[in-house]
N, C-alpha and C positions, 0 to 999 in steps of 0.2 A: 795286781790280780785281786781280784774280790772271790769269795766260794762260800756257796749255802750248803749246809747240809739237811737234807730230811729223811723220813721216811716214805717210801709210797710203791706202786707196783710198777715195773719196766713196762716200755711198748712191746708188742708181741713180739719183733722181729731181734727183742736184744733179750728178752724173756729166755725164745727157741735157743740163741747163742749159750745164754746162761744154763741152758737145763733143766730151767724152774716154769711152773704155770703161770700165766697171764693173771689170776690174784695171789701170785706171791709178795712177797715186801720184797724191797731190795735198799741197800742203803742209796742214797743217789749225794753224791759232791757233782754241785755244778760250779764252774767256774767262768768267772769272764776274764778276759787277759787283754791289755791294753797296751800301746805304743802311747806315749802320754795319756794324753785324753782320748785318743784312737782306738775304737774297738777293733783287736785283728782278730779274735777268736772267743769262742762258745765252747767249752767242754763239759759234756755233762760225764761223769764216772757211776757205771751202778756195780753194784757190789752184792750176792746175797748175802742173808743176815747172821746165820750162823759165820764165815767168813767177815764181816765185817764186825761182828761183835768179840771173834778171838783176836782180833786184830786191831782194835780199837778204830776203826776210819771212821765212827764219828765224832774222835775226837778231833775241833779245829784245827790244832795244830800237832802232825802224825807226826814234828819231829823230824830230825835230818833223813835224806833218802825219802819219803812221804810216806804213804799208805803203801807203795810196792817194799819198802824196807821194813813196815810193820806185819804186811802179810807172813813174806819171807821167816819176821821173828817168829810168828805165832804158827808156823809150818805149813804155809800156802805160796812156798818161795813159785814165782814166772819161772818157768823153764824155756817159753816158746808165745810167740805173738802173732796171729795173722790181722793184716791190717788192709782192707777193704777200701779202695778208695772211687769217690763219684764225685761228679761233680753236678749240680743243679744250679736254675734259676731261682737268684734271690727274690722273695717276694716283696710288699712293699715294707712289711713291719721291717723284714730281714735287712732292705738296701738300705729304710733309714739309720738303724742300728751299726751297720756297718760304714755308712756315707758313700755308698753306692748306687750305681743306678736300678730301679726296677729292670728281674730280668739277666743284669749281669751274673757272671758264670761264677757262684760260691765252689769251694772244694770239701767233701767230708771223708774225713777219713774215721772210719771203723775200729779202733782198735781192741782185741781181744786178747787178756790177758790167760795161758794157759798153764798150769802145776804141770810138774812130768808125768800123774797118774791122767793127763788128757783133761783134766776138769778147767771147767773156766771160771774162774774166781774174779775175773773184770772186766769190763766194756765200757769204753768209754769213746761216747760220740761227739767229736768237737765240728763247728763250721767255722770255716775262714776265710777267708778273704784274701787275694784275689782265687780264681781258679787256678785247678790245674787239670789233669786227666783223669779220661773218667774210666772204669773198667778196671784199674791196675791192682793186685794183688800183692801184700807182701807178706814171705812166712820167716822170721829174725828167729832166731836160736836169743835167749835171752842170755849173757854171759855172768849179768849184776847187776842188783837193783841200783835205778837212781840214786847218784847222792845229792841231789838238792837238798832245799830247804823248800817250805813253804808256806807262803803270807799267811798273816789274817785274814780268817773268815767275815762273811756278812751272813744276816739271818735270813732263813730259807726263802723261797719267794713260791712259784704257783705250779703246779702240773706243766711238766717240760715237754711243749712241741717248739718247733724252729719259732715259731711266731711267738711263743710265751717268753720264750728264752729273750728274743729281741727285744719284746716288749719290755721285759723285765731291764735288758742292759738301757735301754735308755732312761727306764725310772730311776737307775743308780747312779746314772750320771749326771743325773738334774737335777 
């Protein structure tokens, strides 16, 4: 897994989720995640900045459990997740990033991270490969944060749309 950190504003549609305006900062962890040399997925995490700064997420390495166990320390523990899922066609940056064809059916799932006082403290929009269905909702009671670990980062890369993100995973692998 490679993941850049920076600073910069959300798209609108994860801004609305977050509760912040369209020139807010947010922290943003984007990740690529690999099957060897196989891209299966894109994760971008945005975070705002007061949360992300009691929390340390941009530190590279948030430590065992990640950024949801550093939230948690700093008292923005997930209480509840709704997770969005769609599916679209990959474009062509997207199919080659993925080694797929123009058009085949990517999956994204939405996930919003929620405090029990309702606030959402994360969002994070990954695409993968292959599809799946599109419409589906899910609302998870969140029991405990993650306990993974989590790689080494790599240094930031450009303003995150599906095609920058792609764009970006093939420059890392080259």
């Amino acid at each position: 897994m490679e993941t850049a950190i920076r600073r910069d504003t959300a798209p609108a549609y994860v801004a609305e989720l977050l509760d912040i305006t369209t020139s807010d900062q947010t922290v943003i962890r984007a990740r690529h995640m690999y099957d060897g040399e196989r891209l299966v997925q894109l994760a971008d995490s945005y975070v705002p900045v007061d949360v992300a700064e009691a929390a340390g997420v941009e530190n590279p390495d948030p430590g065992l459990g990640g950024i949801i166990s550093r939230m948690r320390d700093a008292g923005f523990e997930q209480t509840e997740a709704i997770e969005e899922i769609t599916q679209y066609p990959a474009t062509s940056v997207e199919a080659e990033a993925f080694g797929v064809e123009v058009g085949s059916q990517l999956l994204q799932i939405t996930h919003t991270g929620y405090t029990k006082t309702g606030r959402a403290v994360e969002v994070t929009v990954p695409a993968r490969a292959p599809a799946g269905r599109r419409g589906a909702y899910l609302r998870l009671q969140v029991a405990k944060a993650a306990e993974d670990s989590n790689p080494s980062p790599s240094p930031a890369g450009p303003p995150l749309t599906r095609e920058s993100r792609c764009a970006r995973a093939l420059r890392w692998r080259s």
